[in-house]
PABA-374121 format. One line per field, with one value per residue (C-alpha): residue number from 1; residue in one letter; x, y, z. Coordinates in Angstrom, 3 decimals. Example, Ala and Ser with C-alpha at 12.3 -4.5 7.8 and 13.67 -1.06 7.14 Angstrom:
2
nr	[1/2]
rest	[A/S]
xx	[12.300/13.670]
yy	[-4.500/-1.060]
zz	[7.800/7.140]
//
This chain:
287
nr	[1/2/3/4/5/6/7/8/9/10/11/12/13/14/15/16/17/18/19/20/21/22/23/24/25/26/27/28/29/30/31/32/33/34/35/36/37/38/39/40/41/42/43/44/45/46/47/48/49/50/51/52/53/54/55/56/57/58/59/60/61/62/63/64/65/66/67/68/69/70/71/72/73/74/75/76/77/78/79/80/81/82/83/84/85/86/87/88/89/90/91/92/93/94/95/96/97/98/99/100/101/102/103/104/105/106/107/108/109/110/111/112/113/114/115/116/117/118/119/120/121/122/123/124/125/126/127/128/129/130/131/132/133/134/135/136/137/138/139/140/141/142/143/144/145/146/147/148/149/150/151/152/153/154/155/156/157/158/159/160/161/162/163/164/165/166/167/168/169/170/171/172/173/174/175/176/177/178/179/180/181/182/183/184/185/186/187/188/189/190/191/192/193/194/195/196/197/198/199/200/201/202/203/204/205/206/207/208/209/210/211/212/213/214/215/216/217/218/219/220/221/222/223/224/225/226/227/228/229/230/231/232/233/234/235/236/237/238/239/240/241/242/243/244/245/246/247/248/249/250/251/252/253/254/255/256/257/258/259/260/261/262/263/264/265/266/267/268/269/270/271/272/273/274/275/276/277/278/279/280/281/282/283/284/285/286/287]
rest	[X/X/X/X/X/X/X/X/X/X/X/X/X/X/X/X/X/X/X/X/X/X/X/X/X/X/X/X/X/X/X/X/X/X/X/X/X/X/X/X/X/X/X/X/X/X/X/X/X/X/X/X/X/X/X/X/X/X/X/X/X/X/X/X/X/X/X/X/X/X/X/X/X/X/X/X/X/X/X/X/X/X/X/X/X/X/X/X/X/X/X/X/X/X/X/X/X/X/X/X/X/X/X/X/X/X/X/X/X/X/X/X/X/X/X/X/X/X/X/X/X/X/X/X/X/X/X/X/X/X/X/X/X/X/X/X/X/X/X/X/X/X/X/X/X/X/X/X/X/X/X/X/X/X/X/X/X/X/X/X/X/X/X/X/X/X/X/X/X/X/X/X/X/X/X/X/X/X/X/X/X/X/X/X/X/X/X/X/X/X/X/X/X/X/X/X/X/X/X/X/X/X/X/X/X/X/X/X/X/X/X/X/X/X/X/X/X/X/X/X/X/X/X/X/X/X/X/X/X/X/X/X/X/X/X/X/X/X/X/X/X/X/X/X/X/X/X/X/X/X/X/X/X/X/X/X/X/X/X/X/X/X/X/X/X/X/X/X/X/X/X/X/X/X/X/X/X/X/X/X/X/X/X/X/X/X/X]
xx	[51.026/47.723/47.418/50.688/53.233/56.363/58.958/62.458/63.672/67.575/67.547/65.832/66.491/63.596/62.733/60.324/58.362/59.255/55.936/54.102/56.176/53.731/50.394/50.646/47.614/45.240/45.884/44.380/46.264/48.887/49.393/47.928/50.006/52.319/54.884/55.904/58.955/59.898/63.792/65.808/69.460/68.500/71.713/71.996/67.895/66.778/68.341/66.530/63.259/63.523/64.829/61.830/59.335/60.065/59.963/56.435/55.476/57.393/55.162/52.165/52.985/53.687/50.357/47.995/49.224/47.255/49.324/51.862/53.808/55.846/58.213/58.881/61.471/61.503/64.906/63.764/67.504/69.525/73.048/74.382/73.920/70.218/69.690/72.842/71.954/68.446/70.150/72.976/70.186/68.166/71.173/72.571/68.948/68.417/65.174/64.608/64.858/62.016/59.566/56.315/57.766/59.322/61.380/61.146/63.954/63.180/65.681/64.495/67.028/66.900/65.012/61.373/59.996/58.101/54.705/56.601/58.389/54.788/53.192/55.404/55.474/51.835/50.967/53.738/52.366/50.415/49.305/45.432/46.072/49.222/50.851/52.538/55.617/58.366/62.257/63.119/61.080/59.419/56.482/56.044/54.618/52.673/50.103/48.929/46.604/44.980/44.618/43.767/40.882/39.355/39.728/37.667/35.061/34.696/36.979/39.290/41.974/43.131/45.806/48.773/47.942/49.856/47.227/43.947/43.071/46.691/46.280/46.111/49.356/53.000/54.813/58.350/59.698/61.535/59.371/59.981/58.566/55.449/54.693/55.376/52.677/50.283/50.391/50.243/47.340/45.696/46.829/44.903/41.814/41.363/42.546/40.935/38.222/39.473/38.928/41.683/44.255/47.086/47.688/51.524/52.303/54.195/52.102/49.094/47.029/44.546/42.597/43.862/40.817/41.122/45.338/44.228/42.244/43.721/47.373/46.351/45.122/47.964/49.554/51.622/54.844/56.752/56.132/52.251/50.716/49.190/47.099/45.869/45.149/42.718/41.054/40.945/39.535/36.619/36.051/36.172/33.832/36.398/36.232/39.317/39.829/42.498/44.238/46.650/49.835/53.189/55.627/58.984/60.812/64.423/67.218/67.902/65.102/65.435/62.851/64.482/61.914/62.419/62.197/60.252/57.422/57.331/57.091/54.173/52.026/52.266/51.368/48.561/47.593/47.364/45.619/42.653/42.785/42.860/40.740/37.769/38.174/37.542/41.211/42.585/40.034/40.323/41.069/37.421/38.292/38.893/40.653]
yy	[-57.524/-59.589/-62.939/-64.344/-61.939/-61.862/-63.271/-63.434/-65.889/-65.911/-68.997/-70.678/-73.085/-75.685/-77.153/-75.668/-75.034/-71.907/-71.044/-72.467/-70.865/-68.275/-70.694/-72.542/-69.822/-71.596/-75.559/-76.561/-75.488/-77.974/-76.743/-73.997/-71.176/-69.307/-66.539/-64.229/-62.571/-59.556/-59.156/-56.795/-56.175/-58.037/-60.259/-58.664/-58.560/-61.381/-63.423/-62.613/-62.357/-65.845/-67.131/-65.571/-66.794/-70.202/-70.082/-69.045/-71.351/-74.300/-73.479/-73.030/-76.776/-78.512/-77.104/-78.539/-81.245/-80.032/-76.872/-76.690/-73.747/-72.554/-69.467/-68.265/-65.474/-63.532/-61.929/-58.710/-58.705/-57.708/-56.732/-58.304/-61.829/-61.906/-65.244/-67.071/-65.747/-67.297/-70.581/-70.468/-69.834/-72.926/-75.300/-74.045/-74.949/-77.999/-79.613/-81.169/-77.552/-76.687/-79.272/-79.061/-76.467/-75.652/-72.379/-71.777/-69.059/-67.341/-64.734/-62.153/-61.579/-57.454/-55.471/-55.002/-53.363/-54.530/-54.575/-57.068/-59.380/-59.858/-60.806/-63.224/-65.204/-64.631/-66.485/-69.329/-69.711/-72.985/-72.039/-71.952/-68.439/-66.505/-63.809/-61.001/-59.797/-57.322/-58.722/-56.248/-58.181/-55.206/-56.499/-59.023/-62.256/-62.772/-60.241/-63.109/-64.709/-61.596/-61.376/-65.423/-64.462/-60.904/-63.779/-66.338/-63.625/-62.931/-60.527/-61.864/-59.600/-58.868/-55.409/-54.962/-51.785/-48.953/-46.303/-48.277/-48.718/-46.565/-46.873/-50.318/-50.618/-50.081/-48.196/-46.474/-44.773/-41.644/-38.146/-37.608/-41.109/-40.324/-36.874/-38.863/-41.329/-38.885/-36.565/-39.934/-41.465/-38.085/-38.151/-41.885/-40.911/-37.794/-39.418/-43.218/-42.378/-45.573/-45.621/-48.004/-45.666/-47.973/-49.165/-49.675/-51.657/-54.904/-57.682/-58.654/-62.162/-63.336/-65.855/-68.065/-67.086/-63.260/-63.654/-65.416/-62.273/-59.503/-60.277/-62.054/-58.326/-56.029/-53.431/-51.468/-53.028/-50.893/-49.422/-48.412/-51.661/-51.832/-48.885/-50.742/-54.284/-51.873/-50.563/-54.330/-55.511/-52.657/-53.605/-57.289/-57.247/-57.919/-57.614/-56.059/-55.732/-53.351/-54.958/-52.971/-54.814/-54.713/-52.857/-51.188/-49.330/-51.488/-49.591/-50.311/-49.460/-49.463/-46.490/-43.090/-41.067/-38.201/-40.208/-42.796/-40.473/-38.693/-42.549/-43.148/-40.357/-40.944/-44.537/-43.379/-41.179/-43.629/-46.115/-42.966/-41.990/-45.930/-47.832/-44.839/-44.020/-47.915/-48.016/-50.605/-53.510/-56.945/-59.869/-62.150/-65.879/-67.917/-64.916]
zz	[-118.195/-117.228/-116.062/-115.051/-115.188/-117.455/-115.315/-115.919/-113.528/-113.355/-110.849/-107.988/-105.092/-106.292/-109.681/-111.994/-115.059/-116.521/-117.904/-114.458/-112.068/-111.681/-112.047/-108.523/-107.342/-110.312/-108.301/-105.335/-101.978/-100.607/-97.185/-94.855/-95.167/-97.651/-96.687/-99.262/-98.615/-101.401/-100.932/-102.384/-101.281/-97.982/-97.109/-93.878/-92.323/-94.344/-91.355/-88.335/-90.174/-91.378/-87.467/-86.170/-88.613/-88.248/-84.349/-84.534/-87.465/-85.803/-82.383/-84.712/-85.713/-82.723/-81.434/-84.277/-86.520/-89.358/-89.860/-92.703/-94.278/-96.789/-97.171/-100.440/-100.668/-104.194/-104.787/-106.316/-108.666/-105.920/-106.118/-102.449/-101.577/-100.840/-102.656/-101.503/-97.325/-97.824/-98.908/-96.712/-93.742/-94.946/-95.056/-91.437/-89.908/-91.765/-93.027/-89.544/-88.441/-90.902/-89.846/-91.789/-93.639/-96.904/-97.654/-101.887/-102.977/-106.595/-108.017/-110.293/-113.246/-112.668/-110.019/-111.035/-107.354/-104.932/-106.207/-108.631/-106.255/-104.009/-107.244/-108.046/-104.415/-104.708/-108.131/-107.003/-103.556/-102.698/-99.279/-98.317/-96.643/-98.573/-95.875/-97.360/-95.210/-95.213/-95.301/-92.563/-90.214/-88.554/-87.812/-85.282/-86.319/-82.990/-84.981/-87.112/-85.670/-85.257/-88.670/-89.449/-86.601/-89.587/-92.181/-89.912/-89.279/-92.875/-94.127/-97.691/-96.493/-93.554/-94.021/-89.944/-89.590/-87.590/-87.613/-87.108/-83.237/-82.570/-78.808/-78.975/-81.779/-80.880/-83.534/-83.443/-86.710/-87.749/-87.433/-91.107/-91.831/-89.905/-91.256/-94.835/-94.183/-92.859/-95.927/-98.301/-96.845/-97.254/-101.356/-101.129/-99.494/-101.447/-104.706/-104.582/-101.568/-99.763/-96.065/-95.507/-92.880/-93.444/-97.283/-96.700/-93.618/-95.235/-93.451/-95.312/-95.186/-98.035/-98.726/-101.282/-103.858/-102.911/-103.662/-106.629/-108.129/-106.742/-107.851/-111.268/-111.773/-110.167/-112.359/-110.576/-109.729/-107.499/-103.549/-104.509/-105.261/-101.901/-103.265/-106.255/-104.279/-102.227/-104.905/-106.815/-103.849/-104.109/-107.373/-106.673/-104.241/-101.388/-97.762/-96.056/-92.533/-90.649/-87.888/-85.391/-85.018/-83.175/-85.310/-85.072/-87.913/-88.589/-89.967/-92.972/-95.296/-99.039/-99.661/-101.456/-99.580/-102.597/-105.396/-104.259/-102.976/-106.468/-107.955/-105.907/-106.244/-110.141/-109.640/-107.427/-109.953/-112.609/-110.848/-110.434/-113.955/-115.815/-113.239/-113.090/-117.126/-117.604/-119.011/-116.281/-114.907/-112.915/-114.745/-114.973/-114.501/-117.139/-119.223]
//
């Protein structure tokens, strides 16, 4: 599962090559900035987080001329209406609505995970700077230029972070969720030795050359990818920077803390035991 990933694509709102869907990361950028949004049964939250990332990007825009932007939404095979709201959204708003942007809707043919879905928006993205965020829109997007500043300063990736700098982050979520965190950032640090304090908050930016490698290389598919694009990034030579951002927990979340806890730790586990055995490794380019 190297190199462009297996994709199954059952339809999508734009035309395309089957076998390039996934190649746009190998061609030179076409516009500043690609959102990926991984979606799965999302009808109802997919909404406001679209509303509110066009306000910014449409102020981003009307402040420098040079700024474009693209949204590309990867229906993970949901069951609701995830990829008809997304459309539905983009015809009430209208293209002038959109500006300098583009929103790019691709529906997986069965739910793959998350890991999965961010792939896929990552390897079809054509933005210089490719900004991975959650559907739920719990983070706010005023955090990134915070983050476009790490990448500016040096950093290829720049992780929203709810731990790093906590005094300075806002950050409301269940007791149970907290404790949860907590105990799996210990399970990273003692099982990968990363000093990353926040692998799972879902708003990550890369540079286009850093998306390029990292996610040409992912294996894991489902919630613990973020794990394995730290330890890529290690590997690859790759600065990441921690950023605290403004984040509240939405209702709604699709995690099964029981079974998707178990699911992690053995993905966790697996990234230890094939990427230190030699067993798992990054793609070189050109393979």
């Amino acid at each position: 599962d190297r190199g462009s990933p297996d994709v199954a694509v059952e339809r999508t709102s734009f035309s395309f090559d089957v076998s390039g869907v996934c190649r746009a990361i190998l061609q030179k950028p076409k516009m500043s900035l690609s959102l990926v949004v991984p979606a799965f049964n999302e009808a109802l939250r997919l909404k406001p987080m679209l509303q509110e990332a066009v306000a910014y990007l449409q102020q981003r825009a009307a402040s420098d001329a040079s700024f474009s932007y693209e949204i590309v939404v990867v229906d993970d095979g949901s069951s609701d209406e995830t990829y008809g709201a997304a459309l539905k959204w983009q015809q009430g708003v209208g293209s002038e609505s959109l500006g300098k942007g583009d929103l790019r809707v691709i529906k997986l043919s069965r739910n793959r995970g998350k890991g999965f879905a961010v792939r896929v928006g990552a390897l079809a993205s054509r933005g210089e700077r490719i900004l991975m965020v959650d559907a739920d829109g719990a983070t706010s997007f005023s955090g990134l230029a915070a983050l476009e500043q790490a990448i500016e300063s040096g950093a290829d990736v720049a992780f929203g972070s709810r731990h790093h700098l906590a005094e300075e982050s806002t950050v409301r979520r269940a007791w149970y969720r907290t404790v949860l965190m907590r105990g799996f950032h210990v399970v990273v640090r003692l099982l990968i030795g990363s000093q990353v304090k926040d692998t799972q908050c879902g708003f990550k930016l890369f540079r286009r050359d850093a998306a390029r490698r990292v996610f040409l290389s992912l294996h894991i598919s489902r919630w613990a990818f973020d794990v394995e694009v730290v330890v890529l990034s290690a590997i690859l030579g790759l600065r990441i920077v921690e950023v605290p951002v403004h984040w509240t927990e939405i209702a709604g979340s699709k995690l099964n803390v029981a079974l998707d806890s178990l699911q992690m730790l053995r993905d966790i586990a697996a990234i230890r035991v094939y990427y230190f055995c030699g067993l798992w490794s990054p793609l070189l380019e050109g393979q």
